[in-house]
C-alpha positions as CSV (number, residue, x, y, z in Angstrom):
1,X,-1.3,3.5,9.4
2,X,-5.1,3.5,10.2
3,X,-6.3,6.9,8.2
4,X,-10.2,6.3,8.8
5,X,-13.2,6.9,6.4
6,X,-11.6,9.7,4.9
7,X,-10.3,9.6,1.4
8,X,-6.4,10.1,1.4
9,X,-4.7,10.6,-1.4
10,X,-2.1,8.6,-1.9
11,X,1.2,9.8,-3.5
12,X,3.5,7.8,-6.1
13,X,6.1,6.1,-4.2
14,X,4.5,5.9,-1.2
15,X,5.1,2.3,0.4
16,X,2.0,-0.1,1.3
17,X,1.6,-3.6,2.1
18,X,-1.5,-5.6,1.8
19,X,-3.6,-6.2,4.9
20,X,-2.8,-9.9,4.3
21,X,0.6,-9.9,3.9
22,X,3.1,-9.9,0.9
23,X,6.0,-7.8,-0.6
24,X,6.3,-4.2,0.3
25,X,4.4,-2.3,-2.9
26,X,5.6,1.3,-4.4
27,X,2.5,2.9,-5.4
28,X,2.2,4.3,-8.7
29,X,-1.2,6.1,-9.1
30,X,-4.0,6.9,-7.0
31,X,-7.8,6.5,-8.5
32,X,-9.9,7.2,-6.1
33,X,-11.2,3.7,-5.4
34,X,-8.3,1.4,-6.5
35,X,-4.7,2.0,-5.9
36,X,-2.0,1.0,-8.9
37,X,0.7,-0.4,-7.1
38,X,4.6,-2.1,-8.2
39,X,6.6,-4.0,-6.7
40,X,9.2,-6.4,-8.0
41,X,10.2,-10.5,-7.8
42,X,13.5,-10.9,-8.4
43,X,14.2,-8.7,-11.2
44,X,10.8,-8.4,-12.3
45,X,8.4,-5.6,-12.1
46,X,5.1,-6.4,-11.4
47,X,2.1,-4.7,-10.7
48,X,-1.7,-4.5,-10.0
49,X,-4.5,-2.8,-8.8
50,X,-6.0,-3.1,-5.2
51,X,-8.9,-1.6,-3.4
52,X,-7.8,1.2,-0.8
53,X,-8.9,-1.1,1.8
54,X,-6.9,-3.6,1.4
55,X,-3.7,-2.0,1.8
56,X,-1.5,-0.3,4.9
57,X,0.9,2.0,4.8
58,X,4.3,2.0,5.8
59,X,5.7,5.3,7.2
60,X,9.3,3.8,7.6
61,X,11.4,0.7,7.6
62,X,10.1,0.2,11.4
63,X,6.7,0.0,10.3
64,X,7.7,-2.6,7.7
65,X,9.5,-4.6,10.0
66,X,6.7,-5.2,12.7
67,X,3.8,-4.4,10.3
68,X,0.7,-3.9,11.6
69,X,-2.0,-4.6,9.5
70,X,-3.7,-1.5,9.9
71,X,-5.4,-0.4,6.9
72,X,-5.9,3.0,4.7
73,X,-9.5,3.0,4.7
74,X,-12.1,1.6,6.9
């Protein structure tokens, strides 16, 4: 979901994706520049922190199926 230059808040759970591909992310906290985000390998939890612009969001299992690539901020 392209949001544009404004600064959206993203709530925990929400589901993203890296621009470049990869597992489908929960994320944990938002701040401000960098997003904290889980996801797991197997039965592992992992996680790290990405810059808002390189994730997307995924509104629904649709979007995660054809993913876009279209990013939260420009």
């Amino acid at each position: 979901m392209l949001l544009g230059k404004e600064k959206i808040m993203l709530r925990p759970g929400t589901v993203v994706r890296l621009k470049s591909g990869g597992p489908d992310m929960s994320v944990k906290e938002d701040l401000g520049s960098v997003i904290l985000c889980q996801w797991f390998v197997g039965c592992k939890l992992e996680s790290a922190f990405f810059p808002m612009e390189s994730l997307c969001m995924l509104e629904n299992k649709a979007d995660a199926a054809r993913f876009s690539g279209e990013t939260l901020a420009a």
